[in-house]
N, CA, C and O atoms as a Tripos MOL2 file, in Angstrom:
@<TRIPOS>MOLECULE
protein
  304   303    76     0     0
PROTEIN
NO_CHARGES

@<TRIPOS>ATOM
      1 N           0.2120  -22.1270  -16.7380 N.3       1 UNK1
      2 CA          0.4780  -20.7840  -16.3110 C.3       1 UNK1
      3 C           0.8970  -19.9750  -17.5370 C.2       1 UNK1
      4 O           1.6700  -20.4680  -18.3590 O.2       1 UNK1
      5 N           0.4580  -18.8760  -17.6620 N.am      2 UNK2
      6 CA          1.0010  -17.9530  -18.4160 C.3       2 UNK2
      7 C           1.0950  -16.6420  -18.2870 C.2       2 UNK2
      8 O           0.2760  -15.9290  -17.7060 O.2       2 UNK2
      9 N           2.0750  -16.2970  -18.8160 N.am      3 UNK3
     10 CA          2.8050  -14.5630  -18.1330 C.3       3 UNK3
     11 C           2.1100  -13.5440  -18.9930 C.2       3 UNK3
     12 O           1.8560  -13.9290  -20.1340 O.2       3 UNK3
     13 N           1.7610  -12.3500  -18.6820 N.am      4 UNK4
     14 CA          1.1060  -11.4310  -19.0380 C.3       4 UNK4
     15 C           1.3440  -10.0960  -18.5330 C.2       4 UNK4
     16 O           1.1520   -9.8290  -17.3470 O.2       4 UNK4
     17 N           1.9270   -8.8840  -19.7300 N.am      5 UNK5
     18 CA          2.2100   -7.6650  -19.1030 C.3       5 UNK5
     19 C           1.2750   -6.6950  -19.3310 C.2       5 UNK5
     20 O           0.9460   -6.2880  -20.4460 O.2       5 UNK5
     21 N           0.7500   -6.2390  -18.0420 N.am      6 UNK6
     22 CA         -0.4560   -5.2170  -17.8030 C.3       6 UNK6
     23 C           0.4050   -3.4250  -18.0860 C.2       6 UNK6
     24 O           1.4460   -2.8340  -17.7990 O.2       6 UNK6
     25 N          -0.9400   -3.2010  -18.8540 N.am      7 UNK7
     26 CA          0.0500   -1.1860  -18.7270 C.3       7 UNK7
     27 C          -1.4380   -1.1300  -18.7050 C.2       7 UNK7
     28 O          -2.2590   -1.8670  -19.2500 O.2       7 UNK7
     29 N          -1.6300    0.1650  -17.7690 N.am      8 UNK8
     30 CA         -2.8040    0.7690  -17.1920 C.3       8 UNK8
     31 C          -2.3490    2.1630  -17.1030 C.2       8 UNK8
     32 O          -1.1600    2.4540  -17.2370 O.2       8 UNK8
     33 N          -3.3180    3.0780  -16.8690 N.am      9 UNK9
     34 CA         -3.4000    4.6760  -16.2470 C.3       9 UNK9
     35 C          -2.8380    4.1890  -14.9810 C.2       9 UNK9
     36 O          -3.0460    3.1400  -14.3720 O.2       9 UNK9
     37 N          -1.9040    5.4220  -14.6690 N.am     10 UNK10
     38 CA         -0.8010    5.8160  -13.5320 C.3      10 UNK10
     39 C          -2.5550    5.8060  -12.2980 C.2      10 UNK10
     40 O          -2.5690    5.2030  -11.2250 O.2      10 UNK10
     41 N          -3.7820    6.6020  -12.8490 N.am     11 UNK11
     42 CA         -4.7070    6.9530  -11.9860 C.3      11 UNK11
     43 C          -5.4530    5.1350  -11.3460 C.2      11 UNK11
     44 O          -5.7610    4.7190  -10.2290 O.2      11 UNK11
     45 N          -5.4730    4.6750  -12.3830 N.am     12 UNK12
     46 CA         -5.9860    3.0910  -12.0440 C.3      12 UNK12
     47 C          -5.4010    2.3060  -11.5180 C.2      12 UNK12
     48 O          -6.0700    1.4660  -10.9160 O.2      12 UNK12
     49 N          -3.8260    2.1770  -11.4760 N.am     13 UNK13
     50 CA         -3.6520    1.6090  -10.3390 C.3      13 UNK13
     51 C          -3.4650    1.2290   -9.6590 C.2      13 UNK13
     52 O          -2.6290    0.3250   -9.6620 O.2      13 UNK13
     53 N          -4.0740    1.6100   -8.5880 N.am     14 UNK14
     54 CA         -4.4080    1.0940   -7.3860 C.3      14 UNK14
     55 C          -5.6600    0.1270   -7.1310 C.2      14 UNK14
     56 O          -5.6840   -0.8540   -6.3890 O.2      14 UNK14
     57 N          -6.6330    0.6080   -7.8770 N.am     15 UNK15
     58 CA         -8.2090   -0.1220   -7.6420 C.3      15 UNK15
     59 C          -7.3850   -1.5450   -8.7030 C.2      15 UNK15
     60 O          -7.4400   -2.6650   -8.1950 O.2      15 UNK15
     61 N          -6.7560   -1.4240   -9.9500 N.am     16 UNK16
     62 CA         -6.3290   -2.4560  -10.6340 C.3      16 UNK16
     63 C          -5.6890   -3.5380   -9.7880 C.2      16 UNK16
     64 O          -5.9200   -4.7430   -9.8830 O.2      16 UNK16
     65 N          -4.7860   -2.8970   -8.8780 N.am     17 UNK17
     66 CA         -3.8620   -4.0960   -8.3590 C.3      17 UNK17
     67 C          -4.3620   -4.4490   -7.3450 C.2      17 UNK17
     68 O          -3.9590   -5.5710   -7.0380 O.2      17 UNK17
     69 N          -5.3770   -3.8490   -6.3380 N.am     18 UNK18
     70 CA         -5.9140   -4.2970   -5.2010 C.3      18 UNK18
     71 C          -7.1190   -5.0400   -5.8990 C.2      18 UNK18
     72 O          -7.7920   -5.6300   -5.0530 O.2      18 UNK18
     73 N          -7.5900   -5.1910   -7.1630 N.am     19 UNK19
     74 CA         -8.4800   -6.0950   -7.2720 C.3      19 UNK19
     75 C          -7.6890   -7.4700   -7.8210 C.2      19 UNK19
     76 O          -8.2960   -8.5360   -7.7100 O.2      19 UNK19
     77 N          -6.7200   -7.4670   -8.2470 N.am     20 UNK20
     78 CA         -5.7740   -8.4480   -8.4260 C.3      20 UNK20
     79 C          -5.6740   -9.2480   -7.3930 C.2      20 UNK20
     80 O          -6.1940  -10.3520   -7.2280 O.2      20 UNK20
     81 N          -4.9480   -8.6150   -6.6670 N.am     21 UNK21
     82 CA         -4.6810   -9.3000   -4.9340 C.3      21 UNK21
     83 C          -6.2970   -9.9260   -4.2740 C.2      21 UNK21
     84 O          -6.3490  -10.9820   -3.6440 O.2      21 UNK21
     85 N          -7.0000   -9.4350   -4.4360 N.am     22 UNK22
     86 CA         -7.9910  -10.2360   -3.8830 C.3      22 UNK22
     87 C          -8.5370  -11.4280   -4.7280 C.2      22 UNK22
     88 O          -9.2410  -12.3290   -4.2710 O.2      22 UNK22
     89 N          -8.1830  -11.3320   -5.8270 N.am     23 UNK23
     90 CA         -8.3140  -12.7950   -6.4720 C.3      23 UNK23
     91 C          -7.4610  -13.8120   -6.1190 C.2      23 UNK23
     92 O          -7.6630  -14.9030   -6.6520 O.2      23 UNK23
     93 N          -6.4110  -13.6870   -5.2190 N.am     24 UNK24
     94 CA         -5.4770  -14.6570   -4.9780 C.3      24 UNK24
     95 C          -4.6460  -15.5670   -5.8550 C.2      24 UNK24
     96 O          -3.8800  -16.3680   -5.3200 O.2      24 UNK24
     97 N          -4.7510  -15.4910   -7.1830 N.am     25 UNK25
     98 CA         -4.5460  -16.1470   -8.2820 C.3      25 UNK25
     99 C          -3.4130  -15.3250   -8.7840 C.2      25 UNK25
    100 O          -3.2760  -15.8290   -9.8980 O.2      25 UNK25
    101 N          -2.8560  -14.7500   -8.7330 N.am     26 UNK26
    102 CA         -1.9410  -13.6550   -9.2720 C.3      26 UNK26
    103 C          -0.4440  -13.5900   -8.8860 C.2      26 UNK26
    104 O          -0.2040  -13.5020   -7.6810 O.2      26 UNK26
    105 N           0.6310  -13.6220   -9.7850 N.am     27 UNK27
    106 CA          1.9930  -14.0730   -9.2650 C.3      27 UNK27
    107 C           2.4420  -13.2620   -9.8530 C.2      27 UNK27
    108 O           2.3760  -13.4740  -11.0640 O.2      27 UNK27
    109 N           3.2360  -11.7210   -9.3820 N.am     28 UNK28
    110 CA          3.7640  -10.5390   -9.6830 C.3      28 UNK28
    111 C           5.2350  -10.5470  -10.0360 C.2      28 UNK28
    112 O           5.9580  -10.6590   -9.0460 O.2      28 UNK28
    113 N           5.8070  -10.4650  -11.0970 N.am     29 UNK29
    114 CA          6.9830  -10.3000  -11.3370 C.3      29 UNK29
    115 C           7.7510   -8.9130  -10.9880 C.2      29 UNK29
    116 O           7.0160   -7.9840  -11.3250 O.2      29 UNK29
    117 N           8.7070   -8.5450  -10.5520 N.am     30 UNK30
    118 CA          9.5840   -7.1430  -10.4290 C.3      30 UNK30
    119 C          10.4820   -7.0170  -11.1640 C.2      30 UNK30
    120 O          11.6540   -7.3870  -11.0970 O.2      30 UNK30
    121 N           9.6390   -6.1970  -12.2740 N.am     31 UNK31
    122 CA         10.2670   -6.3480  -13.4980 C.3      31 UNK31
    123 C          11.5650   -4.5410  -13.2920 C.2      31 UNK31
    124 O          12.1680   -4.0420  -14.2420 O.2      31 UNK31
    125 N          11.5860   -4.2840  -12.5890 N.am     32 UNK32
    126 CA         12.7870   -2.9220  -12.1970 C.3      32 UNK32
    127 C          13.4430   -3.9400  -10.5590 C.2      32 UNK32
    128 O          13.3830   -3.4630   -9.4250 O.2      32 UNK32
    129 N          13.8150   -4.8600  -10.7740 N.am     33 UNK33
    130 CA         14.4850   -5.3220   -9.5600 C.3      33 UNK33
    131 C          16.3060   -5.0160   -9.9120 C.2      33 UNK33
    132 O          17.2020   -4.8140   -9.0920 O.2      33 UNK33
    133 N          16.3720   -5.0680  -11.1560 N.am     34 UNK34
    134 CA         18.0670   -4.4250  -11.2280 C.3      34 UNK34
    135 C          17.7370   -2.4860  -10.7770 C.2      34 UNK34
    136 O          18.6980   -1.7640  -11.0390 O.2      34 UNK34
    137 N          16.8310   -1.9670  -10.3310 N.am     35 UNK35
    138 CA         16.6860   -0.7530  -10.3360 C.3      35 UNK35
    139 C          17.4870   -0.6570   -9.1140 C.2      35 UNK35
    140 O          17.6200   -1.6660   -8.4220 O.2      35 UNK35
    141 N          18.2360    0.8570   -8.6510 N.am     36 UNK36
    142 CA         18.3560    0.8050   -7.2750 C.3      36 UNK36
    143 C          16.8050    1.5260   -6.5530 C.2      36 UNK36
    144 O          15.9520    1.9890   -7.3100 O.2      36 UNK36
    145 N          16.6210    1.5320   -5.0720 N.am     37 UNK37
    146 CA         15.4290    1.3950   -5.2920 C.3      37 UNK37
    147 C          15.3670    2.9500   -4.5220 C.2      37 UNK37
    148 O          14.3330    3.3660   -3.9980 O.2      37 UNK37
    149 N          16.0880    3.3820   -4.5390 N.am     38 UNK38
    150 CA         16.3550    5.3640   -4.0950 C.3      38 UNK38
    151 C          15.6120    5.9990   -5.2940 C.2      38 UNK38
    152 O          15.2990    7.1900   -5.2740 O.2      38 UNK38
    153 N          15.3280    5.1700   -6.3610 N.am     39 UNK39
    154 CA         15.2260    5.5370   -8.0220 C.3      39 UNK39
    155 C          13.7840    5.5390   -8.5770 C.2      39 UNK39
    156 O          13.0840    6.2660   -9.2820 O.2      39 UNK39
    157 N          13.6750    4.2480   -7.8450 N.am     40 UNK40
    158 CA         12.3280    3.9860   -8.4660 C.3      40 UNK40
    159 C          11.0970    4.9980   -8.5440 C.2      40 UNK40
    160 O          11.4440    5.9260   -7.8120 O.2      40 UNK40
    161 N          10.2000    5.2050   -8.9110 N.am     41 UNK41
    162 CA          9.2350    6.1280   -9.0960 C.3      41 UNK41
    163 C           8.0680    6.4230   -7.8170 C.2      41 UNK41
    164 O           7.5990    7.5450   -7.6250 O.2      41 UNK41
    165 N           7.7670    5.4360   -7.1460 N.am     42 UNK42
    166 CA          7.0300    5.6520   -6.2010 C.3      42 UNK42
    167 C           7.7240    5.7730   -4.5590 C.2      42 UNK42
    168 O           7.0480    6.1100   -3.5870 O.2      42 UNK42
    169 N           8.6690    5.5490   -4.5180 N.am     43 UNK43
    170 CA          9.5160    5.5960   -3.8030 C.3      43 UNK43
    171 C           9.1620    6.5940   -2.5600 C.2      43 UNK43
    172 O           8.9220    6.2370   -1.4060 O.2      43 UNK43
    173 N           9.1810    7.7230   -2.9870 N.am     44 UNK44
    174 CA          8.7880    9.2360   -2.1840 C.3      44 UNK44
    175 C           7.3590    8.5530   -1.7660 C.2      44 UNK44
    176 O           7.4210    7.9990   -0.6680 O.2      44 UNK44
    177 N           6.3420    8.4930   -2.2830 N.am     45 UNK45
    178 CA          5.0130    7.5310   -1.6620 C.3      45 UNK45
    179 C           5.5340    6.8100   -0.7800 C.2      45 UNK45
    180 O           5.8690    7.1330    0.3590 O.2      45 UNK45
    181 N           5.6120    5.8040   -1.3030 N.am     46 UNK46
    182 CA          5.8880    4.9450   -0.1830 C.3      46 UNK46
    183 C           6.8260    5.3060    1.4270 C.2      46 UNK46
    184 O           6.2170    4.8080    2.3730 O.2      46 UNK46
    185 N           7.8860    5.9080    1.7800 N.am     47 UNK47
    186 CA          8.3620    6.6570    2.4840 C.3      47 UNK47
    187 C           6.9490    7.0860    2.6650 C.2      47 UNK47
    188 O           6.3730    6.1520    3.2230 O.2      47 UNK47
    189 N           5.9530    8.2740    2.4060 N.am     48 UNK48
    190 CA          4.8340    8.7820    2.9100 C.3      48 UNK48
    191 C           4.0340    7.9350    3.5190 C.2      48 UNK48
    192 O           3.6880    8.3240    4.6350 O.2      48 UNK48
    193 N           3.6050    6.8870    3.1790 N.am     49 UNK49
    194 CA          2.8540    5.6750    3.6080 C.3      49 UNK49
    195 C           3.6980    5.4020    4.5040 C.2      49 UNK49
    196 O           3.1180    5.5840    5.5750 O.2      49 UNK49
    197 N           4.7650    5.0600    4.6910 N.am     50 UNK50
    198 CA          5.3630    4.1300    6.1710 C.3      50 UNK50
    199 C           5.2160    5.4260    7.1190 C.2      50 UNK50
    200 O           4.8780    5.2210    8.2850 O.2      50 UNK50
    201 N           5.4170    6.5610    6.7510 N.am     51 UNK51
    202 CA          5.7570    7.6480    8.1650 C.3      51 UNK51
    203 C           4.0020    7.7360    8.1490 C.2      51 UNK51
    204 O           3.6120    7.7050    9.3160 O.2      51 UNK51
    205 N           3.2970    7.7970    7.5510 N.am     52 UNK52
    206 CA          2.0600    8.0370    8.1670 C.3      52 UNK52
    207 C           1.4450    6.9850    8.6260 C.2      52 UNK52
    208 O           0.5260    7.3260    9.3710 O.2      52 UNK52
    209 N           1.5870    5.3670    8.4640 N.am     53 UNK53
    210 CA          1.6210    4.3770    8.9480 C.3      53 UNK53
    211 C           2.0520    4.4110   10.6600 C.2      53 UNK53
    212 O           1.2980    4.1170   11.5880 O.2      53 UNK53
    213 N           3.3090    4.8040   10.7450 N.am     54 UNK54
    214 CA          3.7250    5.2260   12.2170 C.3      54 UNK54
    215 C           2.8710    5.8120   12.6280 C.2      54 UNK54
    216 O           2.1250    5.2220   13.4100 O.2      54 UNK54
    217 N           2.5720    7.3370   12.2650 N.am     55 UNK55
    218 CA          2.2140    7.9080   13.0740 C.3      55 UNK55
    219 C           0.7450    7.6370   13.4400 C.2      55 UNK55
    220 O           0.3440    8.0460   14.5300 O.2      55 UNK55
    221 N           0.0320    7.0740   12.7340 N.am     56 UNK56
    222 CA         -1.2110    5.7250   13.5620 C.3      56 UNK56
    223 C          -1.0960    5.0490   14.0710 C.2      56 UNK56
    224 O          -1.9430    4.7490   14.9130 O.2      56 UNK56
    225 N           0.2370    4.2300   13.8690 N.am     57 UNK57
    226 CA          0.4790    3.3550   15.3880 C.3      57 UNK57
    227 C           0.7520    4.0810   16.8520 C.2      57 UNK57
    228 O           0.3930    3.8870   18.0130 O.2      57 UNK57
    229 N           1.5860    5.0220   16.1480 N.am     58 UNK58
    230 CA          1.8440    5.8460   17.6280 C.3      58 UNK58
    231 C           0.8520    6.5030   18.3010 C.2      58 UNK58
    232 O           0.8950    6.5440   19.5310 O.2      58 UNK58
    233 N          -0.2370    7.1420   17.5560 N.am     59 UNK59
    234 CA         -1.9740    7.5730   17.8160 C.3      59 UNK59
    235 C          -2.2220    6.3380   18.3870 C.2      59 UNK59
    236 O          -2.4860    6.4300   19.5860 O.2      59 UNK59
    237 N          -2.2270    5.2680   17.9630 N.am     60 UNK60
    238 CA         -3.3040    4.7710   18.6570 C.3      60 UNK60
    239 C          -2.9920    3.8750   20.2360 C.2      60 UNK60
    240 O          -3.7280    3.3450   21.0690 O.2      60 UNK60
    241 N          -1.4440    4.0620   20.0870 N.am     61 UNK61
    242 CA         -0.9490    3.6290   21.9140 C.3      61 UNK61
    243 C          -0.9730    4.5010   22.3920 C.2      61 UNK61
    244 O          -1.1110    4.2730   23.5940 O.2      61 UNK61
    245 N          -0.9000    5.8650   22.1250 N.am     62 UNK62
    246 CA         -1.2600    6.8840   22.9250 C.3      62 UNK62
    247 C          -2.4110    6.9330   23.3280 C.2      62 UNK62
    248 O          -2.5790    7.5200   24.3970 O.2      62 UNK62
    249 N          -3.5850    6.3560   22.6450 N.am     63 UNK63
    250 CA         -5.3570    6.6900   22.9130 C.3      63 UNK63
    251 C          -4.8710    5.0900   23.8380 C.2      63 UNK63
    252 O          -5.0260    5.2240   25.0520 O.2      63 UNK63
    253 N          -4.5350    4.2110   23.5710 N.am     64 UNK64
    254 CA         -4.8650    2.7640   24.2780 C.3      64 UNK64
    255 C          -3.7640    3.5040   25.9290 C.2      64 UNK64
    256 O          -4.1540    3.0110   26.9870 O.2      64 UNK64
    257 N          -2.5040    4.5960   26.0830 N.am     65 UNK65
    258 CA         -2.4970    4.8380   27.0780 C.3      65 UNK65
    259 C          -3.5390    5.3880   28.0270 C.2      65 UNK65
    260 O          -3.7730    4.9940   29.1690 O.2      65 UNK65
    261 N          -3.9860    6.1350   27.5180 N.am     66 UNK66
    262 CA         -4.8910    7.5980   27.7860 C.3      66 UNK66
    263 C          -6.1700    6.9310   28.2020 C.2      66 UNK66
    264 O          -6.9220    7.5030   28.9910 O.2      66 UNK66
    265 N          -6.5230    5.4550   27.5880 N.am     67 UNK67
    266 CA         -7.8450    5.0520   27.6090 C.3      67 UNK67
    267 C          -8.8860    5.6290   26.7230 C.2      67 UNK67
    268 O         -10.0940    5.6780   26.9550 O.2      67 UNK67
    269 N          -8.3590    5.9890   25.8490 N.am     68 UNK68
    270 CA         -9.6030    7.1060   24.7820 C.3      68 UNK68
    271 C         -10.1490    6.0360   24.0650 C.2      68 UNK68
    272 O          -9.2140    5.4530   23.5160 O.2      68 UNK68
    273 N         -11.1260    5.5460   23.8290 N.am     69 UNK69
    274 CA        -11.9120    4.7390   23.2840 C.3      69 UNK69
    275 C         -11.3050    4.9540   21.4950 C.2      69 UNK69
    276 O         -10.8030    5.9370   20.9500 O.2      69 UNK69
    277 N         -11.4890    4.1550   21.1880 N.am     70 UNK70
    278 CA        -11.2920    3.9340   19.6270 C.3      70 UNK70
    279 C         -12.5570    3.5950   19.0530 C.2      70 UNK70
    280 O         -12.8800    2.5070   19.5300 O.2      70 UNK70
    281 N         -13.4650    4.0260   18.2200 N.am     71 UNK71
    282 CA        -14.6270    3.2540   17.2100 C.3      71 UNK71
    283 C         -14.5160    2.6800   15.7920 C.2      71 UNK71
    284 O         -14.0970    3.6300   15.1310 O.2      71 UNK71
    285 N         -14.5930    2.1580   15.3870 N.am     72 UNK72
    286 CA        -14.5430    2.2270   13.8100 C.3      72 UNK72
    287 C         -15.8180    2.9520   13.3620 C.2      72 UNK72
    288 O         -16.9520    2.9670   13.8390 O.2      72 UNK72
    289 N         -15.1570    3.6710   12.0730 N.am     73 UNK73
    290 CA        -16.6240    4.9420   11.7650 C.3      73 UNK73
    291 C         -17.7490    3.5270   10.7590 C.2      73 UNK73
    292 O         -17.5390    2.4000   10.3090 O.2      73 UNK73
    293 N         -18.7320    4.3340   10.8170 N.am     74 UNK74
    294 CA        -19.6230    3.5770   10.1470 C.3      74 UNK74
    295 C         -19.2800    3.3250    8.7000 C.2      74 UNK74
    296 O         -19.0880    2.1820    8.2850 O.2      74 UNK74
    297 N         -19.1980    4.4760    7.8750 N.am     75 UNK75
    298 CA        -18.7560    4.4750    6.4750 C.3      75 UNK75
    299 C         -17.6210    5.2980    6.3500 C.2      75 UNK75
    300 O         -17.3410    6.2850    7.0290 O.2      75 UNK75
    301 N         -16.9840    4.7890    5.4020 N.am     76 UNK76
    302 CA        -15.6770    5.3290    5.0240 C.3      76 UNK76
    303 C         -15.9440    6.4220    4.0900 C.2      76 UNK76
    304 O         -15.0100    7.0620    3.6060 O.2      76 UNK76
@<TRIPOS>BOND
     1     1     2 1
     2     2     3 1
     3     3     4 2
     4     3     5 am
     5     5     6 1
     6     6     7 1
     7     7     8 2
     8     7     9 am
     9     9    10 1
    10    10    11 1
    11    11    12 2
    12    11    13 am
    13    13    14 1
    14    14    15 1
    15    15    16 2
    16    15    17 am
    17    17    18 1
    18    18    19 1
    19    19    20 2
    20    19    21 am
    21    21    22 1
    22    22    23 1
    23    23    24 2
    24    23    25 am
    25    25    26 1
    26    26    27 1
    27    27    28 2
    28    27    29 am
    29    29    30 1
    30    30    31 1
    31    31    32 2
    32    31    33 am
    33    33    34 1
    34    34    35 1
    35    35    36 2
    36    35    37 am
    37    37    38 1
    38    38    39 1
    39    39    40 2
    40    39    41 am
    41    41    42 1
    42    42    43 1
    43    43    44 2
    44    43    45 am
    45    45    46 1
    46    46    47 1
    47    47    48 2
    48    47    49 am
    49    49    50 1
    50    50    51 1
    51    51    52 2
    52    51    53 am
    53    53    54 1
    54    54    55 1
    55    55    56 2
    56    55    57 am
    57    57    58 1
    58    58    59 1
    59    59    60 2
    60    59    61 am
    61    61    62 1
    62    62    63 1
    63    63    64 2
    64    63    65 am
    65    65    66 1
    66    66    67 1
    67    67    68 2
    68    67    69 am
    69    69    70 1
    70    70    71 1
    71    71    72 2
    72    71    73 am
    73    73    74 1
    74    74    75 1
    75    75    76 2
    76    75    77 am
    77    77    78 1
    78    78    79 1
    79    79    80 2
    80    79    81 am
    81    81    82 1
    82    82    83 1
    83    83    84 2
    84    83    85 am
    85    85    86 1
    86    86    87 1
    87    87    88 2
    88    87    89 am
    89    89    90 1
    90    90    91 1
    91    91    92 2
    92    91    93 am
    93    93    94 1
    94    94    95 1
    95    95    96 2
    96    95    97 am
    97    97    98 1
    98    98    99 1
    99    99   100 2
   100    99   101 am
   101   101   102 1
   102   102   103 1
   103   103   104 2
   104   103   105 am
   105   105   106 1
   106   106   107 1
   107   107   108 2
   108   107   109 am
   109   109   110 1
   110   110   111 1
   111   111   112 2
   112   111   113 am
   113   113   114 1
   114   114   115 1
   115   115   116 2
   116   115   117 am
   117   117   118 1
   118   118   119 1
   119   119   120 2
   120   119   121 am
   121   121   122 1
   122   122   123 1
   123   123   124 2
   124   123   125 am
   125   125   126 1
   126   126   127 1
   127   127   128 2
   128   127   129 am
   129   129   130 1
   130   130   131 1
   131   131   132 2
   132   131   133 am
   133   133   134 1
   134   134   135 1
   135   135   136 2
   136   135   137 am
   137   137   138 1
   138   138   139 1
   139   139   140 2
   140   139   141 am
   141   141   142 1
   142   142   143 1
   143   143   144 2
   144   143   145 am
   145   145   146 1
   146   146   147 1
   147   147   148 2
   148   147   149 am
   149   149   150 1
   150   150   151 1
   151   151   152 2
   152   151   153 am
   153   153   154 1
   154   154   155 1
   155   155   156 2
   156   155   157 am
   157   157   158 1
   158   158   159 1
   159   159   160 2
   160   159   161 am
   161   161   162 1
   162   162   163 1
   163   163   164 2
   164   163   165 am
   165   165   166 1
   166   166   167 1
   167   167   168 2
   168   167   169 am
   169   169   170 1
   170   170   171 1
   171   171   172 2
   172   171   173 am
   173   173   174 1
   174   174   175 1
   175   175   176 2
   176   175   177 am
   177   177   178 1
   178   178   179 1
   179   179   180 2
   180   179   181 am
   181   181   182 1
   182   182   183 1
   183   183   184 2
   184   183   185 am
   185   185   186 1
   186   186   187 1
   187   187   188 2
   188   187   189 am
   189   189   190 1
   190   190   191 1
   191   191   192 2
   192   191   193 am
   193   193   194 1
   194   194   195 1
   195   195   196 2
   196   195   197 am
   197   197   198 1
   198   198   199 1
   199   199   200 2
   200   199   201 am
   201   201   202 1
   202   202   203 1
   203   203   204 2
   204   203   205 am
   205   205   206 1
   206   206   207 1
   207   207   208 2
   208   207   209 am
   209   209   210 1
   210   210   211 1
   211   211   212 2
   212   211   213 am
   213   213   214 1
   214   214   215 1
   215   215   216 2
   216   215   217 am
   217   217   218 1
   218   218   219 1
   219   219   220 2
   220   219   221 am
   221   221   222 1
   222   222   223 1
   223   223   224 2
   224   223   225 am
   225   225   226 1
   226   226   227 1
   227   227   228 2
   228   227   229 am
   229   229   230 1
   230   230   231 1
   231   231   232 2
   232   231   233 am
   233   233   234 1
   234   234   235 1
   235   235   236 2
   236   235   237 am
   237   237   238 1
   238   238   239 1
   239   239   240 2
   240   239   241 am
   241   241   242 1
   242   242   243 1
   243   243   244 2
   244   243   245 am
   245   245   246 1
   246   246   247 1
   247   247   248 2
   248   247   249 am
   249   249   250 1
   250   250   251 1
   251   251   252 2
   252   251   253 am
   253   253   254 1
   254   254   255 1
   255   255   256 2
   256   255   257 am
   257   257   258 1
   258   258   259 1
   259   259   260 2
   260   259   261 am
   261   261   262 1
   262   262   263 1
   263   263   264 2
   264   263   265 am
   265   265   266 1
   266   266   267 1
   267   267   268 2
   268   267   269 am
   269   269   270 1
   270   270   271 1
   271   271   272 2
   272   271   273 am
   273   273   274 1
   274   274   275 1
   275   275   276 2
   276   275   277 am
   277   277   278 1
   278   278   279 1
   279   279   280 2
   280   279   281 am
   281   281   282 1
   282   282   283 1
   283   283   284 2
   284   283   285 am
   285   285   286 1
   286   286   287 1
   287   287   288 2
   288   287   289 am
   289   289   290 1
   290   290   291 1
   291   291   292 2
   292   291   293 am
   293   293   294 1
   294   294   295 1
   295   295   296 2
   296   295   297 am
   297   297   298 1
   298   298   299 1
   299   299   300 2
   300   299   301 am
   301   301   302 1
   302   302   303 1
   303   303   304 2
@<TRIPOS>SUBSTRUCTURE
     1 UNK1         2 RESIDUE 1 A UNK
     2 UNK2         6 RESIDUE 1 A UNK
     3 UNK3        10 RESIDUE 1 A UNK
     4 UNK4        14 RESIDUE 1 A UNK
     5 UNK5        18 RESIDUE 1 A UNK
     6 UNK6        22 RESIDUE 1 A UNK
     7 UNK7        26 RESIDUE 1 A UNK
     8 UNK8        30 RESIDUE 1 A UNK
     9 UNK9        34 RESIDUE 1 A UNK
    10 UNK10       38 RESIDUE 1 A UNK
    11 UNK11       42 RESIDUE 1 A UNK
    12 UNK12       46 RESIDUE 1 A UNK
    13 UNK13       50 RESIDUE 1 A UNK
    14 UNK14       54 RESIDUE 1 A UNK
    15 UNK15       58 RESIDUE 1 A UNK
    16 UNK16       62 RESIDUE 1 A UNK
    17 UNK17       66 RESIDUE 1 A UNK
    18 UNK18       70 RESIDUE 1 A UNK
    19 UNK19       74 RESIDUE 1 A UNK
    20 UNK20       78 RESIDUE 1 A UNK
    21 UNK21       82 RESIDUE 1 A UNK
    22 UNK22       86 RESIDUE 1 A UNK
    23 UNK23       90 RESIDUE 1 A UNK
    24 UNK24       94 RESIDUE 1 A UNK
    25 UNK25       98 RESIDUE 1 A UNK
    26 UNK26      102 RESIDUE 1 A UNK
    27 UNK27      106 RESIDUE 1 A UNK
    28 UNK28      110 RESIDUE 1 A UNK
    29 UNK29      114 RESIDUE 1 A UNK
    30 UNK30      118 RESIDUE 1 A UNK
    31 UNK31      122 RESIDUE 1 A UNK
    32 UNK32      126 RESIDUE 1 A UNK
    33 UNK33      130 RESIDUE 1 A UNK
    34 UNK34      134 RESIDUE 1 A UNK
    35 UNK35      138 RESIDUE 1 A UNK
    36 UNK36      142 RESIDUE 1 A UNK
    37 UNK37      146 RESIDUE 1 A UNK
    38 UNK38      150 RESIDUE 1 A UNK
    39 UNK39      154 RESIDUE 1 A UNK
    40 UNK40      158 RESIDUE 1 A UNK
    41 UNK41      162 RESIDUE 1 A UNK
    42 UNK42      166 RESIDUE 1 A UNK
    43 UNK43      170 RESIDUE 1 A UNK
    44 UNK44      174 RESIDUE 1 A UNK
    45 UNK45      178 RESIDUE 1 A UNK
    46 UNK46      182 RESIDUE 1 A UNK
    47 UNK47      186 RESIDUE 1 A UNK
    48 UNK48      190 RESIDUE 1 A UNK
    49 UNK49      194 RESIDUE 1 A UNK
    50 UNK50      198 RESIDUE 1 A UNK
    51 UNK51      202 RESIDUE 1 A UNK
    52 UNK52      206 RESIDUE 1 A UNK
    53 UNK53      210 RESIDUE 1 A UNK
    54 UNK54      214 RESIDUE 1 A UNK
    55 UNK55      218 RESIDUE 1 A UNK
    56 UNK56      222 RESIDUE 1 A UNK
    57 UNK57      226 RESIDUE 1 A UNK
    58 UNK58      230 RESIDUE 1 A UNK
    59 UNK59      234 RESIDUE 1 A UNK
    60 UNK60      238 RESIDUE 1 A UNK
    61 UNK61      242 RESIDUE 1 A UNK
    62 UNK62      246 RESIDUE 1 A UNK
    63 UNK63      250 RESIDUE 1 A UNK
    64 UNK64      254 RESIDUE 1 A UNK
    65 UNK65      258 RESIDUE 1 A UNK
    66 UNK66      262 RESIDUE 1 A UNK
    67 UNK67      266 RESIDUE 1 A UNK
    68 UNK68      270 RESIDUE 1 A UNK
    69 UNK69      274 RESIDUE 1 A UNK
    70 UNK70      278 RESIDUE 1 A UNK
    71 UNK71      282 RESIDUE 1 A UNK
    72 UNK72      286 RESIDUE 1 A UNK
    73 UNK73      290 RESIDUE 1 A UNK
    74 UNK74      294 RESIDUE 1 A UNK
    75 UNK75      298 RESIDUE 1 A UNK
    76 UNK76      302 RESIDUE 1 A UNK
C-alpha cells in the first residue's frame, strides 16, 4: 500500500472522486478531521444536498400517496 496526496481543480472534483470510488481500490484519509466541521469549506453544499435530498424523498411519498406514477427519464 502506498499513500498519495491528490490536488486537482476545485471544478474536477467531483468527476475525479466519483471515478475513484468506482474503482473500489481507494482508501481516503480526512486529512481536516481536527477541523470543526461548521468550518469546513463545503459545508454550506452539503447542508444544500441533504435539504434537497429531503425534499425528493418527501416528492416522492407524496406522488406514491397520490398514486402519480413515477418514470425514470430516458437520458439524463
Amino acid at each position: 500500500m502506498a499513500l498519495y496526496q491528490l490536488i486537482f481543480k476545485k471544478d474536477d472534483d467531483w468527476e475525479i472522486m466519483n471515478e475513484l470510488g468506482l474503482l473500489s481500490c481507494v482508501h481516503l484519509v480526512d486529512l481536516n478531521k481536527e477541523e470543526q466541521t461548521h468550518k469546513l469549506k463545503y459545508t454550506g453544499e452539503l447542508r444544500r444536498a441533504e435539504f434537497v435530498e429531503q425534499r425528493l424523498k418527501n416528492l416522492e411519498e407524496l406522488c406514491f400517496q397520490y398514486g402519480v406514477r413515477m418514470q425514470q427519464p430516458q437520458t439524463v
